[in-house]
C-alpha positions in Angstrom: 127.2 102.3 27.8 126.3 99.4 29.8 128.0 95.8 29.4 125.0 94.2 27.4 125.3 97.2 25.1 128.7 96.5 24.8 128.6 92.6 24.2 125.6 93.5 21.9 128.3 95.6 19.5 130.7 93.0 19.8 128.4 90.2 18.6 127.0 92.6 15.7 130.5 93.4 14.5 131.9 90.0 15.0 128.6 88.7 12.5 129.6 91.6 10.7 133.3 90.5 9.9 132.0 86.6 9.7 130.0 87.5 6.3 132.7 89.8 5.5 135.2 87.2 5.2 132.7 85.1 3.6 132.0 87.3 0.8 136.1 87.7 0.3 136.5 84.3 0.1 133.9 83.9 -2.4 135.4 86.8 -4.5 138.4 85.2 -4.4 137.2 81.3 -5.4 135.4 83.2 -8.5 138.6 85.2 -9.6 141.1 82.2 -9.3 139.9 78.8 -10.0 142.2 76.4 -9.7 144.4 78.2 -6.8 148.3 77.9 -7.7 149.9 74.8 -5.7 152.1 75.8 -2.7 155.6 74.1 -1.8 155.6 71.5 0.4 155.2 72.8 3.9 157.6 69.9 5.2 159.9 70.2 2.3 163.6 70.5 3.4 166.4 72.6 1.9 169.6 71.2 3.0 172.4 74.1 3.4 176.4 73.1 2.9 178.5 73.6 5.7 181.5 74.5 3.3 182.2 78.4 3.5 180.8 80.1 0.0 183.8 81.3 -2.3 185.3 84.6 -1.6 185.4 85.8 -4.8 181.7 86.5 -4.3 182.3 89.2 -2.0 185.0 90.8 -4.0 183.9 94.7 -4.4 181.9 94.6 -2.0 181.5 97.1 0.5 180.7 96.2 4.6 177.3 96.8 5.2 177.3 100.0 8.3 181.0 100.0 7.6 181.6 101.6 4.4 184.1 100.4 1.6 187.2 98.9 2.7 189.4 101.3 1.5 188.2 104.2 2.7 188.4 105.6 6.5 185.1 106.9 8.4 184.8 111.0 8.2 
């Protein structure tokens, strides 16, 4: 294959995709009208600094490390 034979595939496949995505976004404007809103994209969760409560992790086992009582084989 020569290089314009190749650039001529790449253009057909690149039209190709273009109406591609063009008929998916259609499909997808007639299947959800009104699109569900999205959270604010600059919306900040603040995290505490304060340790969580260790009751939480009561029962727990170590992830990779097994249960606490118990000794590797």
């Amino acid at each position: 294959m020569s290089l314009q034979d190749d650039l001529t595939a790449v253009r057909r496949n690149l039209n190709e995709l273009v109406r591609s995505v063009e008929r998916l976004e259609q499909d997808v404007a007639r299947q959800s009208p009104t699109a569900p809103s999205t959270p604010e994209a600059g919306r900040m969760v603040s995290v505490p600094d304060t340790p969580y409560d260790s009751t939480l992790w009561t029962d727990t086992d170590d992830e990779g490390l097994g249960a606490r009582d118990r000794h590797a084989p």
